[in-house]
Structure formats: C-alpha cells, structure tokens
C-alpha positions as CSV (number, residue, x, y, z in Angstrom):
1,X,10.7,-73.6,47.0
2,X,12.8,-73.5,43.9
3,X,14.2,-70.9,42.0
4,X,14.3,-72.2,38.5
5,X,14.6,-75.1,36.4
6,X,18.3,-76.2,37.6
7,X,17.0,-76.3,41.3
8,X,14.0,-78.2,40.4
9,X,14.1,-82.0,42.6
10,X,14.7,-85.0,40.9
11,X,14.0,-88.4,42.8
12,X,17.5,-90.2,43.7
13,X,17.1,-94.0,43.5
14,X,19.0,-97.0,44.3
15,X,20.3,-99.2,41.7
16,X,17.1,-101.4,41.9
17,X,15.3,-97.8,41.0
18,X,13.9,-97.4,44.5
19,X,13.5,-93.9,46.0
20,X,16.1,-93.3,48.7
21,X,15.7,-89.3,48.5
22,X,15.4,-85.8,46.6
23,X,18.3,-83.4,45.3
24,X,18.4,-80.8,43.0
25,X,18.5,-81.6,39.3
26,X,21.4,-79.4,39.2
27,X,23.5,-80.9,41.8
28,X,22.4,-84.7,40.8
29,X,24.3,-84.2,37.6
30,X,27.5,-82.6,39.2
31,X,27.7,-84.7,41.5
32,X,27.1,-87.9,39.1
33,X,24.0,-89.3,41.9
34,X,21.6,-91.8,40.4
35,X,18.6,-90.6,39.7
36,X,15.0,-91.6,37.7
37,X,14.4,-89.7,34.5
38,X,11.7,-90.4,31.7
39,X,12.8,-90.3,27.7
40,X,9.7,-90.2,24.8
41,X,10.3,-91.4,21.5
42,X,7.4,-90.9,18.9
43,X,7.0,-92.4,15.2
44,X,4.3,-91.3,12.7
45,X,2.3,-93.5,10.3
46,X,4.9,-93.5,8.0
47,X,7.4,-94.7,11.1
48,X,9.5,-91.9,10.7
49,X,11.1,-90.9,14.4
50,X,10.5,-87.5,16.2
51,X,14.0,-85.7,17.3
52,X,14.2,-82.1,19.2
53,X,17.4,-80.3,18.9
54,X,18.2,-79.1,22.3
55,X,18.5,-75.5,23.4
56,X,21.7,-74.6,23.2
57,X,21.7,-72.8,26.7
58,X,20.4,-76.2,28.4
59,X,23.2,-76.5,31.4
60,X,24.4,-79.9,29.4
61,X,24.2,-81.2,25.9
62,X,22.7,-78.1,25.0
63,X,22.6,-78.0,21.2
64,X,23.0,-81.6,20.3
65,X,20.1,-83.5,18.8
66,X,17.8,-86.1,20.7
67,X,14.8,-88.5,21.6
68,X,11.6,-86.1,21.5
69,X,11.9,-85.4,24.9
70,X,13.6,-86.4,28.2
71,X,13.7,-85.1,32.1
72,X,12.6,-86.3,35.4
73,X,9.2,-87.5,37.3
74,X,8.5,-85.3,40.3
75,X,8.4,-86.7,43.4
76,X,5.4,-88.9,43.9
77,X,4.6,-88.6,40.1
78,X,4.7,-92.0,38.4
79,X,7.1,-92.2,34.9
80,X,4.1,-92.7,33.1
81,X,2.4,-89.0,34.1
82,X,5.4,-87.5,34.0
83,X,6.4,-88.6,30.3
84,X,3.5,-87.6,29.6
85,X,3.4,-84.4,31.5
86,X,7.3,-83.2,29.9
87,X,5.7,-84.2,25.9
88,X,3.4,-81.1,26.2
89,X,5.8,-79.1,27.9
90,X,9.0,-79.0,25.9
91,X,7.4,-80.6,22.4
92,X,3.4,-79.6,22.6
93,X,2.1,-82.9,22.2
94,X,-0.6,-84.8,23.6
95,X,-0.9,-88.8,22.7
96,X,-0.9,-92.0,24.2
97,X,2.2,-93.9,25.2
98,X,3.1,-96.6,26.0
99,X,6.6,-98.3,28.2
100,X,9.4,-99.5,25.8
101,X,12.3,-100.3,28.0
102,X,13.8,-99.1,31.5
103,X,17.7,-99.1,31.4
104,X,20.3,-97.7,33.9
105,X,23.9,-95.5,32.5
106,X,26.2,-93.4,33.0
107,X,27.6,-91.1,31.0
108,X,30.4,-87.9,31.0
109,X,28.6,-84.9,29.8
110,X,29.9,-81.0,28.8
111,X,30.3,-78.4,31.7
112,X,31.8,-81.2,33.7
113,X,27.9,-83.3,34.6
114,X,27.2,-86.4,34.5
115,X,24.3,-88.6,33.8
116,X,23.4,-91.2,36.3
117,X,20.3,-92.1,35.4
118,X,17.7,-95.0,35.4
119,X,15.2,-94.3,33.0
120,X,12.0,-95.2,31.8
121,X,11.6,-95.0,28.1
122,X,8.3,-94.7,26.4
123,X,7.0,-94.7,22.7
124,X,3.8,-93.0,20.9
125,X,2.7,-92.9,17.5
126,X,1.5,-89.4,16.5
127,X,1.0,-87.8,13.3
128,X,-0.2,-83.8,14.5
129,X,1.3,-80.4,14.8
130,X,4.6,-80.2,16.9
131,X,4.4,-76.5,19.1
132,X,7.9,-77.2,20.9
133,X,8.6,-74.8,23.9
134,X,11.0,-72.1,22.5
135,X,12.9,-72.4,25.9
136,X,13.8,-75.9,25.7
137,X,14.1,-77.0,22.0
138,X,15.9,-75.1,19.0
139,X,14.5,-77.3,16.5
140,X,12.8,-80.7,16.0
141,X,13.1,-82.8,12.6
142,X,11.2,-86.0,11.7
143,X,13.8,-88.9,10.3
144,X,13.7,-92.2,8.7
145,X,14.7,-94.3,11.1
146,X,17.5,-95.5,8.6
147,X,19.2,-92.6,8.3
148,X,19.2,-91.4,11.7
149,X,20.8,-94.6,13.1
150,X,23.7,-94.1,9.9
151,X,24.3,-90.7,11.1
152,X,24.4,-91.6,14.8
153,X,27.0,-94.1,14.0
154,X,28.6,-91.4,11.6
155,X,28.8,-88.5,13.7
156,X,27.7,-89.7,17.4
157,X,29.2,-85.8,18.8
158,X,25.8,-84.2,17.4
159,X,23.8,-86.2,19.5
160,X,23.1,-86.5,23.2
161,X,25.2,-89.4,25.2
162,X,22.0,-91.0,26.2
163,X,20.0,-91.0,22.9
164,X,23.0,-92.6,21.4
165,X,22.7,-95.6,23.9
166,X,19.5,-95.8,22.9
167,X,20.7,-96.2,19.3
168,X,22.8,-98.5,20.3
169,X,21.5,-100.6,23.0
170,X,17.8,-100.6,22.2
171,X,17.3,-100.0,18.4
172,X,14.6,-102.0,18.2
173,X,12.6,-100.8,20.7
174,X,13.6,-96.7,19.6
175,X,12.7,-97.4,15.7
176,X,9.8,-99.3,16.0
177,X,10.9,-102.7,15.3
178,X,10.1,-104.5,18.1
C-alpha cells in the first residue's frame, strides 16, 4: 500500500528496458536506479507545442517548464496506457497518440535526485481545452516551436534536464518535423 505520490512503484529496468523489479518512485530517484518513465508531447493545428510548468512543490524540478506531461507506467501497464492514462491526470486531456522515440539518460536533478530513466516518448495533435491538475502543474503555455527551442538554448535553467535532451537530441521528433 502506498502512502502518497513519492511512494508510488515505478518499474526498474535493465539497460535493454527489461523489468528486473519495483522501487518506490521516491527512492529510484535518490538512489539514481534505472527506471521506465513515459513523456507526452502535443502540437495543435497550427504546430505550436504544449508545455506545463511544474508545480513548484514537485520533490524535483519543481517550477521549471516542460514536455506536456511526464511520469511512470505502473507495473504491468504498457507505456502506451500509461501516457495516456498521466495526459488526463496532470493536463486533462484525452487524444490519440502515437510513439515518437524511446531514449535512455541520466541526469543530476535539485534536492540531490537523479534521473535514470528509459523513456518512451509519445506525440498527439490536439486542439481542445487544457484542465491541468492544480496539484501537479502551475501553468501550461502553447509555443512556436521556434521560439521555444531559442529560449531552451538561451536559458536551459528554466527547463527540466530531460525536456532539454529532448530539445536537443530529438528536435525533430519533439517539434513535429519528422
């Protein structure tokens, strides 16, 4: 049984993204352990990108500015369910997706965590109302993708470590391009 979000499992995989066990989401990131997460990015007609604005209370990166949502399948929930699953949680959105890339890091984070992660990346096009969870998001903002990827190379420290690899690693795929 958990007690709250921190203490929720995440599913601990080999580099190959196999499942070799469970650990809390909370220790997993002190402790730096590999892990499978999910990450959404979503575009309107007009191709600008969705970004939420973390709540600054999140246990890490809270505050900074990201991909429309991110977290971590359950265990024995496929990547697809879950991103899917997480979009109407944190953002209030329901759309169809579809897998953009699958990419392994890690990365230092605030309040001494780490993110170890291999995730699976999906995209969606979706031009309704955003109803983000007050709990997990303090803002979201829809941006050309021009001028986001300017002001990530500008001023990378307002943005989450991972969201910036995505910038960098896998513009294409993150702004539509591809």
């Amino acid at each position: 049984m958990t007690n709250g979000p921190e203490d929720e499992p995440v599913v601990l995989v080999d580099v190959d993204d196999r499942p070799i066990g469970v650990a809390p989401k909370l220790a997993a990131h002190r402790h730096g352990s590999l892990h499978r997460a999910i990450s959404v990015q979503l575009r309107d007609k007009n191709g600008r990108l969705l970004l939420q604005k973390r709540h600054i209370h999140k246990y890490h990166s809270g505050g900074l500015w990201t991909n429309t949502c991110c977290s971590h399948p359950r265990p024995q929930e496929g990547t697809d369910i879950a991103a899917r699953r997480r979009l109407m949680e944190e953002m209030g959105i329901a759309c169809g997706l579809v897998p953009l890339f699958v990419t392994r890091y890690r990365a230092g984070l605030d309040n001494g965590m780490t993110e170890h992660e291999v995730v699976h990346c999906f995209g969606g096009l979706y031009d309704g109302a955003v109803r983000p969870d007050p709990s997990e998001v303090d803002g979201y903002a829809w941006i050309a993708p021009a001028d986001l990827r300017i002001d990530v190379q500008r001023t990378p420290h307002r943005y989450s470590a991972w969201f910036c690899i995505y910038v960098k690693d896998y513009w294409p795929q993150i702004s539509g391009l591809a």
